[in-house]
C-alpha positions in Angstrom: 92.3 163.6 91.0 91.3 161.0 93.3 90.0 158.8 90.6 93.5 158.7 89.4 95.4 156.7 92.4 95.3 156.1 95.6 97.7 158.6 96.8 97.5 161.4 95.0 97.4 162.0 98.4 98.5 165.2 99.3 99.5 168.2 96.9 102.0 169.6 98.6 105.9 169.1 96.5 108.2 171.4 97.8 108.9 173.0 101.2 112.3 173.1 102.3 112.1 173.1 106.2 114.8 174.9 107.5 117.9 173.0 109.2 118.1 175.4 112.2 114.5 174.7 112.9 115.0 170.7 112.7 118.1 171.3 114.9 115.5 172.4 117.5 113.6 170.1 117.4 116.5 167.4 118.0 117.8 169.1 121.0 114.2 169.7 122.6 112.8 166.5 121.8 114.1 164.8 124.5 113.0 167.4 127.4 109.1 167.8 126.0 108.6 163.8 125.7 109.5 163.5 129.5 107.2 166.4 130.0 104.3 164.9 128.4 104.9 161.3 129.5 105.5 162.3 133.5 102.0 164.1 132.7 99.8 161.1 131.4 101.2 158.9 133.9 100.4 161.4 136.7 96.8 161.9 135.4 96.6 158.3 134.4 97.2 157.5 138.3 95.1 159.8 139.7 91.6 159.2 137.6 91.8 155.4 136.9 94.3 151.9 137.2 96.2 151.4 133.5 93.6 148.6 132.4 91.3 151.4 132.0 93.3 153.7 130.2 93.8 151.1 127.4 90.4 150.1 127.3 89.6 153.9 126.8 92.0 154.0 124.1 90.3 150.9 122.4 87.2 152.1 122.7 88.0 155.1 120.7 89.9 153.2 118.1 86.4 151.4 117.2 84.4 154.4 117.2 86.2 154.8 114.0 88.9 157.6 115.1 91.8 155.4 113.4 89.3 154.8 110.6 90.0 158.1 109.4 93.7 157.9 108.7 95.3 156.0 105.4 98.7 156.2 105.4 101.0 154.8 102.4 104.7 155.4 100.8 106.8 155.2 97.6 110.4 155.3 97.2 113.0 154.6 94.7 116.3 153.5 94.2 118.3 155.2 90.9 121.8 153.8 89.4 123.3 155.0 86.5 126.5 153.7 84.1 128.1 155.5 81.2 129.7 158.6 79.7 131.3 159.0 83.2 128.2 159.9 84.8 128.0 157.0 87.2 125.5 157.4 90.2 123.7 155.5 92.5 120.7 157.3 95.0 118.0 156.9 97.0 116.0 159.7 94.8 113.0 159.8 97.1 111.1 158.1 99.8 108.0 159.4 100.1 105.0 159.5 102.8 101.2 159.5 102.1 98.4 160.6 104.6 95.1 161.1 104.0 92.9 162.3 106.8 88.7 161.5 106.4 87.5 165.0 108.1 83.5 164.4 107.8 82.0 162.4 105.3 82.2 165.0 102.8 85.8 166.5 103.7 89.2 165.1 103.0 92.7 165.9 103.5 95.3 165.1 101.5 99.0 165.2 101.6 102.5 164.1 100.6 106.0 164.9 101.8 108.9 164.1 100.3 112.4 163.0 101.1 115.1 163.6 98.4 118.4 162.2 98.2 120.3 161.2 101.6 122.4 163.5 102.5 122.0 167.1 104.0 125.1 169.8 103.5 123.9 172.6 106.4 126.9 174.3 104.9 126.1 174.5 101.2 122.8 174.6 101.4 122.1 173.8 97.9 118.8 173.1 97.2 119.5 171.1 93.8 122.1 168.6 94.8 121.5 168.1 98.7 118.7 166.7 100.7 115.7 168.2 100.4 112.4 167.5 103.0 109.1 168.7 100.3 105.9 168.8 100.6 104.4 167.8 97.2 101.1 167.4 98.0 98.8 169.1 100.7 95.1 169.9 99.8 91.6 169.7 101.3 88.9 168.0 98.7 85.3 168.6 99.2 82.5 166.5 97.8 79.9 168.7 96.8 78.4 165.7 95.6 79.2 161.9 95.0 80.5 163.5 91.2 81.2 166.8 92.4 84.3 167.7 93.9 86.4 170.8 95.1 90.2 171.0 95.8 92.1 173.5 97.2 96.1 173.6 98.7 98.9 172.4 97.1 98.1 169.9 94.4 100.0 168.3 91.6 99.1 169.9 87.8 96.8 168.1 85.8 98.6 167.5 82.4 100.1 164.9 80.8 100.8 161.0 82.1 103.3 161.0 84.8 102.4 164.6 86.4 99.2 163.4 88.2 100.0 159.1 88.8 104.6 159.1 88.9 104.9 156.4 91.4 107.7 154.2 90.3 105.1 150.7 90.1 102.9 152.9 88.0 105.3 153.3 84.6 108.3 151.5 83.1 111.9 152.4 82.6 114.3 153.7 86.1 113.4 157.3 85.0 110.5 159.2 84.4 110.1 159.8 80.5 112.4 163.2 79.6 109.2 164.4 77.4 107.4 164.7 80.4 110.4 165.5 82.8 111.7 168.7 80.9 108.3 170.0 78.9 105.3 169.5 81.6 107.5 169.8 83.3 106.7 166.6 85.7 106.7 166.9 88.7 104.6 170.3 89.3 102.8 171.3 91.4 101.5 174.7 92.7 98.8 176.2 94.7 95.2 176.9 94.0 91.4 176.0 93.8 90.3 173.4 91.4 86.9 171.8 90.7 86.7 168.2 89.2 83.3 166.7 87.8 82.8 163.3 86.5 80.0 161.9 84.3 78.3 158.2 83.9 79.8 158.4 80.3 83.1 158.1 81.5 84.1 162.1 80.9 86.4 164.2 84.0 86.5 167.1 83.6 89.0 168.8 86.3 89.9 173.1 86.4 92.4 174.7 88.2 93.2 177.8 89.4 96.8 178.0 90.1 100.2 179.9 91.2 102.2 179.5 88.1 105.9 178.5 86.6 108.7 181.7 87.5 111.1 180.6 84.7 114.9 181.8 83.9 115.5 184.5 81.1 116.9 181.5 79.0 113.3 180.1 79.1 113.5 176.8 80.7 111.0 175.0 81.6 112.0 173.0 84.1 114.0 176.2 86.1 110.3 177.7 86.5 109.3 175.5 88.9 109.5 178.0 92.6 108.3 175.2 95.2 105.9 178.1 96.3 109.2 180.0 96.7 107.1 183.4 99.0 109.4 186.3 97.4 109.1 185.0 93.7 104.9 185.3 94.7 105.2 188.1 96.4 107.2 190.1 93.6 105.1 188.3 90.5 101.5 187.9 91.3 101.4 185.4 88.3 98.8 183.0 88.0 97.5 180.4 85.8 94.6 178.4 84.9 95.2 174.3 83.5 91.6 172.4 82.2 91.8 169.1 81.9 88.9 166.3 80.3 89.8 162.4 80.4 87.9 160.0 78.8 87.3 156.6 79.7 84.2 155.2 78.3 85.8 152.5 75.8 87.1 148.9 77.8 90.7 149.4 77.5 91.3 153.2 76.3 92.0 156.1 77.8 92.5 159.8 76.7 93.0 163.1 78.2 93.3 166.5 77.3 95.1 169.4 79.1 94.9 173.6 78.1 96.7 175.9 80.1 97.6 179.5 80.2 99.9 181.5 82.2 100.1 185.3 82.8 104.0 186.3 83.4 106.1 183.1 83.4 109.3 184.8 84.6 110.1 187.8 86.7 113.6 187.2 85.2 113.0 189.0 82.3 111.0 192.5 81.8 107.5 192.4 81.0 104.9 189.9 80.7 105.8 186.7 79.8 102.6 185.1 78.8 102.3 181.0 78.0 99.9 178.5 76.3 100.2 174.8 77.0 98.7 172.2 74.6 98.7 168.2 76.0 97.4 165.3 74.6 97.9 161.7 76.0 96.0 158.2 75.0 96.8 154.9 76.6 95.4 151.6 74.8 95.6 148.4 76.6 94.6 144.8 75.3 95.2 142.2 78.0 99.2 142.3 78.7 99.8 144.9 75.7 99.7 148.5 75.9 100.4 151.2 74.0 101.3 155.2 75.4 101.7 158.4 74.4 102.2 162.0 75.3 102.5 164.6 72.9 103.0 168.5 75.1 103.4 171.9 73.1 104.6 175.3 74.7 104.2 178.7 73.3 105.5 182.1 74.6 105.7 185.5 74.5 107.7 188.5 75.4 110.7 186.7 75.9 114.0 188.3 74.8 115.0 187.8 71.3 117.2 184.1 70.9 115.1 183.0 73.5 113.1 179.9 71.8 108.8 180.8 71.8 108.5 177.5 70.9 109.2 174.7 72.8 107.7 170.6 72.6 108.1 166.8 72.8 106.4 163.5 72.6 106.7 159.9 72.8 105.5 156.2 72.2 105.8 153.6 74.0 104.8 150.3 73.4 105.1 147.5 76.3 104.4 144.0 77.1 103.5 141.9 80.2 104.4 137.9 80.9 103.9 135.4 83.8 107.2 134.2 85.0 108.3 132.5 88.1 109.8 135.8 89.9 106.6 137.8 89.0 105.4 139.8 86.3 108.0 140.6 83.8 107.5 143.6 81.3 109.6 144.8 79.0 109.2 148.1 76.5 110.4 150.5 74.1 110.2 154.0 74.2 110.8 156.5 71.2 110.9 160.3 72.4 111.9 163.6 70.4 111.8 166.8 72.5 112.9 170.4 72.2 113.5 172.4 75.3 115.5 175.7 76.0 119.1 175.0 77.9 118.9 175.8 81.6 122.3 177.6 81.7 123.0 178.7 78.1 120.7 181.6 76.7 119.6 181.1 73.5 120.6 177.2 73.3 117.8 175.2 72.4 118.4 171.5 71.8 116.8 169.1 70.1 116.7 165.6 71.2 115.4 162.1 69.9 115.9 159.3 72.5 115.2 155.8 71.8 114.9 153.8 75.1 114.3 149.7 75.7 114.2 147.5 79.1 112.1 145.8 81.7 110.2 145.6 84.7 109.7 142.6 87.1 107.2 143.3 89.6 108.0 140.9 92.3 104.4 142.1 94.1 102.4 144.7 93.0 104.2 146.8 95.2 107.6 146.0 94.5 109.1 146.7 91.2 113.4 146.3 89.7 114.0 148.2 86.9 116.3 148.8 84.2 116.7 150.1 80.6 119.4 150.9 77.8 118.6 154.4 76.6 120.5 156.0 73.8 120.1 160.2 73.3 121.0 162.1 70.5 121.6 166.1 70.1 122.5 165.8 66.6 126.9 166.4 67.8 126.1 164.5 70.9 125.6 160.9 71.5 124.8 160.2 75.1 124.3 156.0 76.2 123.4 155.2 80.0 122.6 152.1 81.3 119.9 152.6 84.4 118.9 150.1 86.8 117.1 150.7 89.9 113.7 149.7 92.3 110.4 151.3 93.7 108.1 150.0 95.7 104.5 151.7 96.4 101.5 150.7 99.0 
């Protein structure tokens, strides 16, 4: 996964730390810095004069201590007009570390801030402010194209799973193909091996904690955040192989298999899953051209509950010089077919057509904003997004 971008730093999405726990923390804060500060300063007096405490610290700073940290972030900024859905949020700020062990030993992680405000009364962990870990795995290199993962660590399928910061992919919102079918972002725990090859072949395995999905059979709802009960009760696992090919200037493709034993303790039974992707991305100088096409099948679910679920899009895109920075602008065509999170047996399908534009100011500042127009077939939905990201 590292070949992928800097940060996949950390695979380690969702773990809700506990507002009584932060409370804590707050109060005692102030009592264990004094603590600890009257401490140094005592010992600091005792051994040496402060001129030698700082060169002591310098010292150690070249000896390559701080050498081992990177840190880096990404963040975005959402708004949203039309069909009385307006909205404007900070939908994540996110913090990268990666920590060099030894040579051959790596740690990775993420943590996540979502949303800005935190209800200690609701506690609703859909609508209020959430503190996840997305990311948080150790990566061993058994060789210089040998590597082994384990800890939290982001699925390898599809285009936005394993690269979704915002400078990384046009329009305000992650594609809906890959939102509501992969469903982006997962993540779960496990062991994986990745191998890469002079011909420009990856080849990544994982063995994983799997989806725990609703008895309507949504995807999306099956994604636990390494909820302990929902392990505990379902022992399910799963297993996702991935190859990505890279050998020809200016193509890429990748191909993801999964299957899953028991995708819902919802519903009696085993519910067991196959998961087909395919992705391609051409570019020739400022064109490019994506793709994703993801297909679900399942079994054992309660009868009106859809086995089949799938989607795909295209997106075309161009880049030009202007005096603000680099503006792009695309088009996206997406049809998708998902289960309904709240109605059992409703299974909608949807084509979406999607146009706007990127102006990356930097290369690590990007404003965003696109027309996107969804159709149910009795429903027409039109929003216009705008928003910004930033990533370093």
């Amino acid at each position: 996964f590292v070949s992928e971008r800097k940060a996949t730093a950390g695979l380690l999405e969702h773990i809700i730390l506990p507002y009584s726990t932060i409370n804590k923390l707050m109060k005692t804060s102030g009592i264990v810095t004094a603590l600890v500060g009257m401490s140094l300063v005592g010992s600091a007096a005792a051994e040496r004069n402060q001129e030698s405490v700082v060169d002591d610290l310098y010292t150690s700073s070249t000896n390559g201590f701080a050498d081992r940290f990177t840190f880096g972030s990404y963040g975005e900024l959402h708004g949203k007009i039309g069909d009385g859905t307006d909205t404007l949020d900070l939908h994540r700020l996110v913090l990268l570390t990666d920590i060099k062990l030894t040579d051959k030993l790596k740690f990775r992680s993420e943590l996540e801030f979502e949303h800005t405000l935190f209800d200690s009364e609701s506690r609703d962990k859909d609508e209020d402010y959430k503190i996840e870990i997305e990311q948080a795995y150790f990566e061993y290199a058994l060789s210089d194209d040998l590597f082994l993962t384990g800890g939290v660590q982001l699925i390898p399928a599809g285009l936005i799973n394993p690269t979704h910061e915002p400078t990384t992919f046009y329009g305000v919102e992650r594609p809906n193909a890959e939102k509501n079918i992969i469903p982006s972002t997962w993540w779960e725990a496990g062991v994986g091996i990745m191998k890469t090859y002079d011909s420009g072949l990856q080849l990544d395995v994982l063995a994983h904690t799997s989806l725990d999905m609703n008895a309507n059979g949504n995807i999306r709802s099956g994604r636990p955040k390494l909820d302990l009960h929902n392990y505990t009760e379902a022992k399910s696992w799963g297993v996702t192989a991935r190859a990505k090919y890279t050998a020809f200037e200016g193509i890429q493709f990748g191909t993801s298999v999964q299957y899953q034993h028991d995708v819902s303790t919802a519903v009696a039974g085993s519910q067991n899953s196959f998961l087909l992707e395919q992705n391609a991305v051409y570019t020739k100088g400022d064109f490019q051209l994506r793709g994703m096409a993801a297909y679900w099948k399942f079994d054992g679910f309660a009868s009106g509950v859809e086995d089949e679920q799938w989607g795909y899009y295209v997106e075309p895109s161009y880049k030009f010089d202007t005096k603000l920075g680099k503006l792009g602008v695309f088009g996206r065509y997406s049809q998708y077919k998902f289960a309904d999170k709240s109605v059992a047996g409703k299974t909608n399908k949807y084509d979406e057509y999607t146009v706007g534009a990127n102006l990356w100011i930097t290369d690590e500042v990007v404003l965003k904003t696109d027309y996107s127009n969804v159709d149910t077939g009795s429903v027409n939905d039109e929003t216009i997004n705008f928003g910004m990201g930033y990533y370093f």
